[in-house]
N, C-alpha and C positions, 0 to 999 in steps of 0.2 A: 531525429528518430521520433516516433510517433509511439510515449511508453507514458503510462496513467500511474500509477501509485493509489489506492484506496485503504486507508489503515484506518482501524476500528476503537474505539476509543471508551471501555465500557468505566476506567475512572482514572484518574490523573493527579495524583497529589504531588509527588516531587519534584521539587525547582530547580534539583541540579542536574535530573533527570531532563528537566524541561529546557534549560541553559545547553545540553549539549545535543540536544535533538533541534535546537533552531541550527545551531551551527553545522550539522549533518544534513537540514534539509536545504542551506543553501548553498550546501555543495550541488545538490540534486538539481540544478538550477533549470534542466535542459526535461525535466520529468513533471508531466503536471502532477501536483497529490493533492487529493481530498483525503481530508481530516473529519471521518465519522464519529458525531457524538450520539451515542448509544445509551443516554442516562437521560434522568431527568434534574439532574445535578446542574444546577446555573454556574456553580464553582467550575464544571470540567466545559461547559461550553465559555467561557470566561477565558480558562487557559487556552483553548484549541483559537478563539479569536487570538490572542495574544502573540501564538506561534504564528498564524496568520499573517499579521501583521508585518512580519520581517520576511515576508516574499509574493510576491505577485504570480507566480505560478503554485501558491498556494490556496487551496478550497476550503472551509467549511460547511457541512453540512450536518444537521440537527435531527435527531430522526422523534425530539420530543418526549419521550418514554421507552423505557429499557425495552427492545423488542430483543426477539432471536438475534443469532452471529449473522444466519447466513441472510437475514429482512436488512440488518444493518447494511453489509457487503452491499447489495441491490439498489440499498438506497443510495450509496454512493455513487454503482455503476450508473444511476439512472440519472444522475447530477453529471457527471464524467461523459455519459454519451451525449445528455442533449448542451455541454457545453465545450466540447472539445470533439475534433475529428484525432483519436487514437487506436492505432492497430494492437497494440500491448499493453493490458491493463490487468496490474498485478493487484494482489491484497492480502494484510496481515490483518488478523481477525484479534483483538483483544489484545489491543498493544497497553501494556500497564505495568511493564518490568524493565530493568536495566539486560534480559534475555530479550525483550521483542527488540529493543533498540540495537542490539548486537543484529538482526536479521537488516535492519535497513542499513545497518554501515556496508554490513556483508553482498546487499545489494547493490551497493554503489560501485564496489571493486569489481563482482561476478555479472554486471548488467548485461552485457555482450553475450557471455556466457548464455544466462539463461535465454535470452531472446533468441540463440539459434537453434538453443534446446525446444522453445517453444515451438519455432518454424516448423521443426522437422516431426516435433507430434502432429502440427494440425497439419502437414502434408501426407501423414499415413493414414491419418484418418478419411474415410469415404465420402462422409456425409456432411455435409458444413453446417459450422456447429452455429446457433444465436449467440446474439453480444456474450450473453447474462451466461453461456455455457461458454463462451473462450475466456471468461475471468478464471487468472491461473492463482496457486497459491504461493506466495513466495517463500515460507520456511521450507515447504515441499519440495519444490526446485532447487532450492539452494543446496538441503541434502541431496539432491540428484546428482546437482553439480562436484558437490563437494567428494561427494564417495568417486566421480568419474576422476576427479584428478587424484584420487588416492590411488584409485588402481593404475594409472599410469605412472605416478613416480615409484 
């Protein structure tokens, strides 16, 4: 399957945060992610290399100084399009908590899920959307997901 991952990265201090997000992105082995460093913090592009480093379908990309959420997101996409041919490319914006990390484990089980939730938005839609407007949100969908299977059990 053809699924990106773009997560935003505006500061990064804990190591055992950082210890159990290597081990969660190589689960994700089959997803490419770019790792956006949105500081101008040498410390957090230091760690985002390091997570790098324990997987090959792993990106970083540097955006040099704190810009907005959504210039980060962009920068990433634009790393993600011109190096990867991907139909689904997700992103969490200010991943810096033991909360953003629960969204990508949450991703990993709901992955299916959300991608057919995605299908069936950009099949209602009329007008076909650019790259930079089919970048979806993943905590967004995840509560999509997650309220739809509330209401079914």
């Amino acid at each position: 399957m053809h699924v990106g991952l773009i997560i935003v990265f505006n500061h990064f201090k804990d190591s055992q945060l950082k210890s159990d997000f290597i081990t969660s992105l190589k689960a994700l082995h089959n997803i490419k992610i770019c790792l956006v460093c949105n500081s101008n913090d040498d410390i957090v592009l230091e760690q985002l290399n390091e997570i790098a480093y324990h997987g090959d379908h792993i990106a970083v990309v540097s955006t040099k100084r704190t810009k907005s959420t959504s210039s980060a997101v962009k920068a990433g996409a634009r790393y993600v399009y011109n190096h990867y041919n991907l139909k689904y490319v997700g992103y969490i914006a200010d991943f810096s908590s033991l909360e953003s990390f629960e969204f990508v484990k949450k991703f990993e089980s709901h992955q299916q899920t959300i991608i057919t939730l995605i299908k069936e938005e950009i099949a209602a839609k009329k007008v076909k959307q650019t790259y930079y407007q089919s970048l979806f949100s993943i905590p967004k969908h995840l509560d999509k997901v997650l309220a739809m299977s509330q209401k079914i059990s």
